[in-house]
C-alpha positions, 0 to 999 in steps of 0.5 A, a space after each residue: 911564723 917560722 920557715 924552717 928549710 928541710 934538708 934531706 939528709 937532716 935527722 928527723 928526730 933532730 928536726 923534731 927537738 928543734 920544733 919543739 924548741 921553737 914551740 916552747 919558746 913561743 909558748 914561753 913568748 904567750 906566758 910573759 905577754 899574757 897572750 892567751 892563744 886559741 884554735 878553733 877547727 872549723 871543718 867539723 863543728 868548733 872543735 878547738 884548742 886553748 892555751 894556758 894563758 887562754 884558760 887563766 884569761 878566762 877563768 878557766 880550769 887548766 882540763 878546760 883545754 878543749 871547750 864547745 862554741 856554746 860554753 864560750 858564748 855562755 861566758 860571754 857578758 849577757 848585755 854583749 853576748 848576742 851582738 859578739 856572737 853574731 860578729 864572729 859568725 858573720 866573719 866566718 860566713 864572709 870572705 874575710 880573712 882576719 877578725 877582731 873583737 872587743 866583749 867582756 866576759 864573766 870569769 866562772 873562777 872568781 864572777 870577775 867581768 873582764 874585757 878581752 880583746 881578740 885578734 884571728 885569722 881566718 884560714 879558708 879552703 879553695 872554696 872560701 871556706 872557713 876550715 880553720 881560726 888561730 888567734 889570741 885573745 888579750 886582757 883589757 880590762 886595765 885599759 878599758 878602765 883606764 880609757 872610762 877613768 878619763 872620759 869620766 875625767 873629761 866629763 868633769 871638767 867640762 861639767 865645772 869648767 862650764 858651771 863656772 862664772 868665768 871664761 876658760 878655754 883650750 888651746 892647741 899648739 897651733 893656738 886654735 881652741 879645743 875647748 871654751 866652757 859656757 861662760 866663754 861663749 856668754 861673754 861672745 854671745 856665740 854658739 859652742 861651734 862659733 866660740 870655737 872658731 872665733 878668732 878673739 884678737 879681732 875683739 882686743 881693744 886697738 890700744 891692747 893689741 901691741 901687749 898680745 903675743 903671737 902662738 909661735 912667740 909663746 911657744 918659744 917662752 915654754 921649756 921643753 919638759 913640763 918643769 915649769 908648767 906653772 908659770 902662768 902668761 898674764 895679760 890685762 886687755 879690753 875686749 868687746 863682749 858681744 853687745 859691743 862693750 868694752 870689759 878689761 879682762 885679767 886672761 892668764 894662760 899655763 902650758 900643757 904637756 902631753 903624757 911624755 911631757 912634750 908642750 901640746 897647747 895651753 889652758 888659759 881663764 880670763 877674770 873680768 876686772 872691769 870694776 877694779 879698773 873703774 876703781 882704780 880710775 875713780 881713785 886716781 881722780 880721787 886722789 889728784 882732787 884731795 891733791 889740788 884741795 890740799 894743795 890750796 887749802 886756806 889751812 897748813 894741811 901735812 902727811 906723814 909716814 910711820 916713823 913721823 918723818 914729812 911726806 907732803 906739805 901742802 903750799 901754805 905749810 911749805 912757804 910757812 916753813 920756807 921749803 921747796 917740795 923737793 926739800 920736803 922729804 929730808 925736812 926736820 919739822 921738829 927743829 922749828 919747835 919752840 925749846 919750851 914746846 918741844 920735848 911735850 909735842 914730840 911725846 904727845 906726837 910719839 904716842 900718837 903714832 905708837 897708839 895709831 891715834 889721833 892726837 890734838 896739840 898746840 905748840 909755837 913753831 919758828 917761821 920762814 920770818 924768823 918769828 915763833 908763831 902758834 900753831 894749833 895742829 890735829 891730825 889723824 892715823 891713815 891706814 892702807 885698804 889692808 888696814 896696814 899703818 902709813 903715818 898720819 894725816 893733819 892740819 895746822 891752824 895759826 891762833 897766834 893772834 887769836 891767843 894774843 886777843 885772848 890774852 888782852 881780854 884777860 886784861 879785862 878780868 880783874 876789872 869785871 871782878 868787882 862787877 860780878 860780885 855786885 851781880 852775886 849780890 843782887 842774884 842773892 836779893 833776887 833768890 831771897 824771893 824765889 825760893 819754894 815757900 815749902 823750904 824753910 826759908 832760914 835754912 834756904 837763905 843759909 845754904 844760898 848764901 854759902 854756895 854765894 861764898 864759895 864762888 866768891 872764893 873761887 873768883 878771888 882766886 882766879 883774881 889772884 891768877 889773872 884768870 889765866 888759870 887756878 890750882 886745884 889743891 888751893 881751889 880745894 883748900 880755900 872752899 873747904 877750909 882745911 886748915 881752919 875749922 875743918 883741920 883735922 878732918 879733911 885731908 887733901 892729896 894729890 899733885 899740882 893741876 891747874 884748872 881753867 876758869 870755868 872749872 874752878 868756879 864749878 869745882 868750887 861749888 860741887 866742894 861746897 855741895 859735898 862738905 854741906 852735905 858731909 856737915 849734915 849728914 855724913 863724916 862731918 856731922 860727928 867728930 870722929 868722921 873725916 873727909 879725903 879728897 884725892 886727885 890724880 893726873 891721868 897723861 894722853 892725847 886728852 889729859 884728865 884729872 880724876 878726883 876722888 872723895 871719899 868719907 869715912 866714920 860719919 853716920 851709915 849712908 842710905 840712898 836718897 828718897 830724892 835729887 837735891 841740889 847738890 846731885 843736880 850741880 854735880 851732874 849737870 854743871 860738872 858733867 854736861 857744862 864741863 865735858 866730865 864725868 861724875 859717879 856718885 856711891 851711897 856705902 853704907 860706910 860712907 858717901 863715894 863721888 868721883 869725878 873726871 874732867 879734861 885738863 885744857 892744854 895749856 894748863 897741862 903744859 904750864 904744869 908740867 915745868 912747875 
């Protein structure tokens, strides 16, 4: 309100240019504050007066300026129009001089609902009253919508904050609690109210307490603007829940800021980690038990990391090699191997690694005695809970004298050789006898009598090897006669394998089966027909031979009505006796058997500087 001091002499026309100025310039005040002004006269009805920015709040036609009580209180949204209308007649029938009020209203311009708010004075005669209101009446609305937007917010959060399985809470700057969801009063077995004014630090573990830092501390760790409103405060304590028992807890607490960015409190959860923690107690017990069993272990137990460098040797294996724990990790194992063993384990171990496999080898290694004892060594691929590769895990074993025992009955062999033919030739008295009386016997003694040979083939051979070991491309030549009758129709291919004992005799006798058969029934059986019998050598941690015989030219091939012998030999002797595996294929152009057997260790060794 504007005083104006009149001066007599003052031109009134002057006096009325300078009212009209001021009138537009507060005109022009309302226009970009968006105040709607109104007058209403109130010493003869509700005579009023509205400004323009009153009309364009209300959604009124600028001819609208001078309007009833009763067209306001129609505009008036019907759920607040009697409740609004009785506020300001109360005002007027009282003594007040002021009057504020807060009501939507329905806009006829556009059916808009907007919420105004009102603010008047009152202006009463010497009587009390009223005769005149000058007030203006503001737009809201935004507010209004902006006030529901956050108690809807609010309302949400409390709904998932106490949906959710874990404790959370809100604190102020001083650091008492504004906030705790459902799960934080759970864990404290208190009422909302009660949750509230606990004071948690007294449920912290005494051992823990030293970790927890004060509000004013924290307050001192946050920046001044909201920047780094992320970085969390992480603490792992004990408290006692409120049954009285003990649960580690991961409580991580974040800053809050106001709306200027000023810091006001902090927001924090808490996971309940008590199993991982039993986990991790559990494990470290694991680990000292697996410490102290491979520390005393009657057996050279090693670890290793990635690249295959040592990580751990347990007692036995360090006073094998003559090394402290301490030297252990710059230890050089592979300078201790044999010259002759070492290029092959270093492969084999290689490949293990690459593979992430497990790998089984034996090798001779140079001892704290200076002497090359053997070792035989297993080890196994070791892999992080992430499924990430650490190295491999093993144990050693010392067969040397096992393998020098081993040799000395060897010894024995070329002595015994005599012996088991004269068992060969009883066996074959005693099969004269048993054979099936449905078998033509002529024919049964025949065949007998030629798997008898074979196997006598195949221990002269071994005989000739000192039973150590046998070629397979000999083994195959002797039993099938490829340079002798059969020259020109078997063909043998394939590099040099050598075959333990058991193999050769059981490889000896399924040649035998197959060329009989080829005799009577298949490529043999015509002089056009041939036989080509095939081996490979297949390289890993378990090297294998694979042999191939194939026959073409002979008769066509069906598939049996019934087992004979020969399928029997093959499955079981081969596949079962020997660990390998046999497949057998009836083409039409002629008889298919594959068969995979393991090659022992040394044999492969001894091969491979052949």
């Amino acid at each position: 309100m504007s005083v104006f001091v009149i001066d007599a002499d003052q031109d009134v026309n002057e006096l009325i240019r300078t009212l009209q100025a001021r009138e537009s310039e507060l005109a022009l005040i309302h226009r970009i504050a968006g105040i709607g002004g109104v007058e209403v006269d109130l010493r003869d009805g509700y005579r009023n007066r509205r400004s323009p920015e009153y009309l364009a709040i209300h959604g009124l036609p600028p001819t609208a300026t001078n309007e009833s009580h009763e067209s306001w209180v129609a505009r008036i949204h019907p759920e607040d129009r009697i409740p609004t209308e009785q506020q300001f007649l109360d005002a007027l029938a009282g003594a007040t001089q002021l009057y504020s009020a807060e009501y939507r209203i329905v806009r006829p311009s556009d059916g808009q609902t907007r919420w105004v708010r009102v603010a008047a004075q009152i202006e009463r005669d010497s009587d009390g009253r009223p005769v005149r209101l000058i007030g203006a009446h503001f737009d809201v609305t935004d507010s209004k919508l902006a006030e529901r937007i956050l108690r809807e917010s609010e309302e949400r959060f409390r709904s998932i904050a106490n949906s959710a399985p874990i404790p959370m809470w809100v604190t102020q700057l001083n650091g008492e609690r504004s906030f705790v969801n459902q799960a934080y009063s759970d864990f404290f077995a208190l009422s909302h109210d009660e949750a509230l004014k606990l004071d948690w630090r007294s449920r912290v573990h005494p051992d823990d307490a030293a970790q927890l830092a004060e509000p004013e501390q924290l307050r001192t760790l946050v920046p001044n603007s909201n920047s780094a409103s992320g970085n969390p405060f992480p603490v792992q304590i004990r408290i006692a829940r409120g049954n009285g028992d003990w649960r580690w807890v991961n409580a991580v607490s974040r800053p809050r800021f106001d709306e200027h960015g000023h810091h006001i409190g902090f927001i924090g959860v808490a996971h309940d980690i008590t199993a991982e923690k039993q986990a991790e107690i559990e494990l470290r017990a694991s680990e000292e038990r697996f410490r102290l069993m491979a520390e005393n272990a009657p057996v050279m137990i090693w670890i290793s990391d990635e690249k295959g460098s040592c990580v751990h040797l347990n007692q036995m294996l360090r006073e094998f090699w003559g090394v402290s724990e301490k030297e252990v990790p710059a230890f050089e194992w592979s300078s201790t191997l044999h010259p002759e063993d070492k290029a092959i384990v270093i492969d084999e171990v290689a490949s293990a690694i690459e593979k992430q496999s497990t790998v089984s080898l034996k090798a001779r290694y140079l001892d704290a005695k200076g002497r090359y004892r053997t070792l035989e060594a297993r080890a196994h691929p070791r892999f992080s809970p992430l499924g990430e590769f650490l190295g491999m895990i093993g144990a050693n074993v010392d067969v040397t004298e096992r393998q020098e025992a081993e040799k000395a009955r060897e010894l024995l062999v070329d002595e015994l050789n005599h012996r088991v033919k004269n068992t060969l030739s009883v066996v074959q008295a005693i099969a004269h006898q048993s054979f099936n009386k449905n078998v033509d016997p002529v024919l049964a003694r025949r065949a007998f009598e030629g798997r008898l040979v074979a196997l006598g083939q195949a221990h002269d051979l071994l005989t000739h090897a000192s039973w150590e070991n046998a070629s397979l491309a000999e083994l195959a030549e002797l039993t099938l006669d490829s340079k002798g009758a059969t020259a020109g129709q078997i063909f043998l291919t394939g590099p040099t394998i050598l075959l333990s004992p058991k193999q050769a005799v059981s490889l000896a006798m399924a040649f035998h089966e197959l060329c009989t058969n080829a005799r009577k029934y298949g490529a043999l059986s015509t002089n056009d027909g041939q036989v080509h019998v095939e081996w490979t050598r297949i390289h890993g941690a378990e090297p294998q031979v694979h042999i191939l015989w194939s026959e073409t030219g002979g008769p066509p091939v069906s598939v049996p009505t019934r087992r004979g012998f020969g399928s029997t030999l093959l499955e079981r002797t081969l596949a079962e006796d020997l660990d390998g595996q046999v497949t057998v294929q009836f083409d039409p152009i002629g008889l298919r058997c594959s068969i995979a057997l393991p090659i022992p260790y040394a044999a492969a060794a001894k091969a491979r500087y052949l």
